[in-house]
N, C-alpha and C positions, 0 to 999 in steps of 0.2 A: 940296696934296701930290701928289707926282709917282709915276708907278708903282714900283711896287718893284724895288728890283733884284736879278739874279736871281744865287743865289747858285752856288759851284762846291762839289763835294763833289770833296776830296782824294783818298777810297780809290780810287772810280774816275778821278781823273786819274792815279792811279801803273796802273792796270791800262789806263790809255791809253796812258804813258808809256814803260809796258814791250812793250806793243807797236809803237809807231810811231817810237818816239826812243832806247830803251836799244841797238839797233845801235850808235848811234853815239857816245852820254853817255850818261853815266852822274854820280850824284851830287858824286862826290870826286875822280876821278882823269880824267886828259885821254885822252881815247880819240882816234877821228876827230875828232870837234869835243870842243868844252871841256867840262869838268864843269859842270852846272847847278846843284850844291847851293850855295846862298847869292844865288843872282842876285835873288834879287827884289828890287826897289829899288835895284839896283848901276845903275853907268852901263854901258852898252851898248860892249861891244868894251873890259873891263876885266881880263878875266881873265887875267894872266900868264901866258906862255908858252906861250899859244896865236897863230899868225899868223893875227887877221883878215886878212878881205878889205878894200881899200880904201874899199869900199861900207859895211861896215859900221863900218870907223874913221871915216867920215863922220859918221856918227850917235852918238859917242861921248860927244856933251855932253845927251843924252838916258838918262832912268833905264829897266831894264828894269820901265814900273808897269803898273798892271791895263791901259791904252787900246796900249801898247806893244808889248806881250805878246802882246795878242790880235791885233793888225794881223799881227805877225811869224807867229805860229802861222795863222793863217787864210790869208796868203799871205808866204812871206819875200822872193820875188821882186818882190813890188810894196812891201813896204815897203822895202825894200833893193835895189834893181835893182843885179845885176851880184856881188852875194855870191856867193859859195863853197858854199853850202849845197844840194844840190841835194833838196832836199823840198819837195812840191809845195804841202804844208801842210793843215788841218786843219778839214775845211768844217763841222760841226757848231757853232754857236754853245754848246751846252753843254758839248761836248769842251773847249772851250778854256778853259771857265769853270772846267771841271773840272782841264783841266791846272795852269792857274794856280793853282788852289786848291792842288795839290802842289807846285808848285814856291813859293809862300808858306808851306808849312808845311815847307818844307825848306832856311828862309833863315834 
């Protein structure tokens, strides 16, 4: 058996979320960037009536899943070179475990 994995706790990914990401999204309604509410497991660059960037239409036959998520949140610039996104992203391995946990309990 292989180490455990380590899990995200939701309350504090929404008290991450609402400092580092609600500037710009928010759950339901398209702000600067898209609403986040329902992504998890969605494909990447699906959200209607939002204009990705061509970097990340690139990646659209990809789901947003836990190894996806976290690539993007930790650096979007190296998982998407040349996106639209300008955030630097999210250096804590548990912040993003954390985020993710929110953003899967608000899909």
């Amino acid at each position: 058996m292989g180490p455990k994995k380590k899990e995200g706790n939701a309350a504090k990914g929404k008290e991450i979320f609402q400092a580092q990401c609600a500037s710009c999204h928010n759950m339901s309604a398209m702000g600067t960037g898209p609403p986040l509410g329902g992504i998890y497991n969605g494909q990447i660059a699906s959200n209607g009536g939002f204009a990705y960037s061509g970097a990340l239409q690139g990646k659209s036959k990809l789901k947003w899943n836990d190894a996806n998520l976290d690539k993007w949140l930790q650096k979007p610039s190296a998982f998407a070179p040349g996106n639209k996104m300008g955030f630097a992203g999210v250096e804590g391995k548990q912040d993003r475990l954390d985020l993710i946990a929110y953003l899967k309990e608000n899909s």
